[in-house]
C-alpha positions as CSV (number, residue, x, y, z in Angstrom):
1,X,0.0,0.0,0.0
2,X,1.4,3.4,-0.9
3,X,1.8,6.4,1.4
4,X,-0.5,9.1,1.8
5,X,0.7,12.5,0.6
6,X,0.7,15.0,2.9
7,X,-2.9,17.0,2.7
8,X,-2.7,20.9,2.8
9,X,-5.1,22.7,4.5
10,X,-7.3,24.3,2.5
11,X,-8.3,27.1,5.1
12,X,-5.2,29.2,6.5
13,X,-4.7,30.6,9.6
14,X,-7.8,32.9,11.3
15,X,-6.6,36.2,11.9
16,X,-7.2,37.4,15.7
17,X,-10.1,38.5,16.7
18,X,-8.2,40.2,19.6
19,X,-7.1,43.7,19.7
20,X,-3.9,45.2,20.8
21,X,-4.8,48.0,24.0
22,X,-3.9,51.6,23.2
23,X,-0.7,52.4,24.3
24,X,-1.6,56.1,25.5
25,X,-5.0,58.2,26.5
26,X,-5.0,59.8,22.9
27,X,-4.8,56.5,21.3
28,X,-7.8,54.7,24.1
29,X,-10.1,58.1,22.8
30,X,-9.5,57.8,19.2
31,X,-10.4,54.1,19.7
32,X,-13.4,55.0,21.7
33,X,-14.7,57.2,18.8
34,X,-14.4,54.7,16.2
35,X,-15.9,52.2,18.0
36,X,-18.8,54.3,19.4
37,X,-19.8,57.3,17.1
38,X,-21.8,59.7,19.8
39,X,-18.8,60.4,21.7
40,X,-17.9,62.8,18.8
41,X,-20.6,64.9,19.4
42,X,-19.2,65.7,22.8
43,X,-17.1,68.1,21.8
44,X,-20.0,70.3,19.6
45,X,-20.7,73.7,20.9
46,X,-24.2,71.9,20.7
47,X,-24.0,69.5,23.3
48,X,-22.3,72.0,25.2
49,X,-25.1,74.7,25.0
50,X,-27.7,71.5,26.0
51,X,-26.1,70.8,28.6
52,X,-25.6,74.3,30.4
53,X,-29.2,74.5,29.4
54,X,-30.1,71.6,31.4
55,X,-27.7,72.1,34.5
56,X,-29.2,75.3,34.7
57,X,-33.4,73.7,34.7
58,X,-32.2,71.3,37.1
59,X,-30.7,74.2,39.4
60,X,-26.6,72.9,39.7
61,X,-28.4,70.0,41.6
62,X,-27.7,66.5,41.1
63,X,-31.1,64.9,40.5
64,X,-30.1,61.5,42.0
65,X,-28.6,62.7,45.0
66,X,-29.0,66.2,45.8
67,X,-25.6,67.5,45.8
68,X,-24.8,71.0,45.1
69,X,-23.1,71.2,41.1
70,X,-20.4,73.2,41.9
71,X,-17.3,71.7,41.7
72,X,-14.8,71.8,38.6
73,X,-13.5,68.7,36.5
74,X,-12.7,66.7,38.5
75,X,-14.1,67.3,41.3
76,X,-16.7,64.8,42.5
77,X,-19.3,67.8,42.5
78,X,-18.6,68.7,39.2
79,X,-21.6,68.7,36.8
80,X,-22.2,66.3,34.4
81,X,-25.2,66.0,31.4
82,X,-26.0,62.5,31.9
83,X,-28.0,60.9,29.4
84,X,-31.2,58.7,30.9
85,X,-31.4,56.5,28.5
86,X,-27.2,55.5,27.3
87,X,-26.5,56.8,24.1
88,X,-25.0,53.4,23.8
89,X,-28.9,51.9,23.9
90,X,-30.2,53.8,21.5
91,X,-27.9,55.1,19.1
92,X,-27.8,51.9,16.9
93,X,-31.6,51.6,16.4
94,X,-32.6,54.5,14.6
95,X,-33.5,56.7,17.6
96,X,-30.3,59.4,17.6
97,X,-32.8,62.2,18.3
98,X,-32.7,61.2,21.8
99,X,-29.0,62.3,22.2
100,X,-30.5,66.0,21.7
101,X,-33.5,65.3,23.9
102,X,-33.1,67.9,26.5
103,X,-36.0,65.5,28.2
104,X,-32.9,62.5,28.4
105,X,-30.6,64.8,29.9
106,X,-30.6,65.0,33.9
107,X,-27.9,66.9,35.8
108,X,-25.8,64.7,37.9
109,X,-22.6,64.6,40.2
110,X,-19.5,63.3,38.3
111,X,-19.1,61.2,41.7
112,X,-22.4,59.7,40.9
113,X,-22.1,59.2,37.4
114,X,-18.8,57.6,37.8
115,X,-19.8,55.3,39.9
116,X,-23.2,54.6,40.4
117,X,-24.6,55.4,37.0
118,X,-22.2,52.9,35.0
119,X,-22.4,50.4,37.8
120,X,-26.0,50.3,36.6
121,X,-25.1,50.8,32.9
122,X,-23.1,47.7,33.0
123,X,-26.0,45.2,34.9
124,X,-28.2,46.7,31.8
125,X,-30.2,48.3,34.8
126,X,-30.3,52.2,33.9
């Protein structure tokens, strides 16, 4: 009986799915926006007008805790526009108004949002 010649694969290797980590802060935002178009927006003079807009109807008061707004960045009592519903929920399905829905913007403490706020994020329990 003869040998068998060796079979080559027809399929090569699969290319990683895995993704080398930004080196510096630059790089992790640059990431961050491709990955997740809204946080662009960020920077507008138009989110920033919304938001001033809103911190000012909600009085410099944190609406989940009741702290005074009046630190600066970052300060735990800095302000923050915090968006009720995550960008992040409903960007994808066709419902962007609600980034500029002053009614989806609430004024919070950056202690709260940083914490609290994407501890609830993350359990899908906003």
């Amino acid at each position: 009986m003869g040998r068998l010649k060796a079979v080559q694969p027809r399929l090569g290797a699969a290319p990683s799915r895995l993704r080398q980590a930004p080196s510096t802060e630059k790089d992790r935002n640059l990431q961050r926006r491709a990955d997740q178009p809204w946080r662009s927006l960020y920077g507008l003079a138009r989110w920033q007008k919304l938001r001033y807009a809103c911190l000012m109807r909600d009085g410099w008061k944190c609406q989940q805790t009741g702290v005074v707004l009046m630190g600066k960045y970052p300060a735990p009592t800095s302000p923050v526009g915090d968006h009720i519903i995550p960008a992040h929920v409903f960007w994808f399905d066709g419902r962007q108004h609600l980034f500029w829905d002053p009614d989806n913007i609430q004024s919070v403490s950056k202690a709260y949002h940083d914490s609290e706020k994407q501890r609830l994020e993350k359990s899908g329990r906003f």
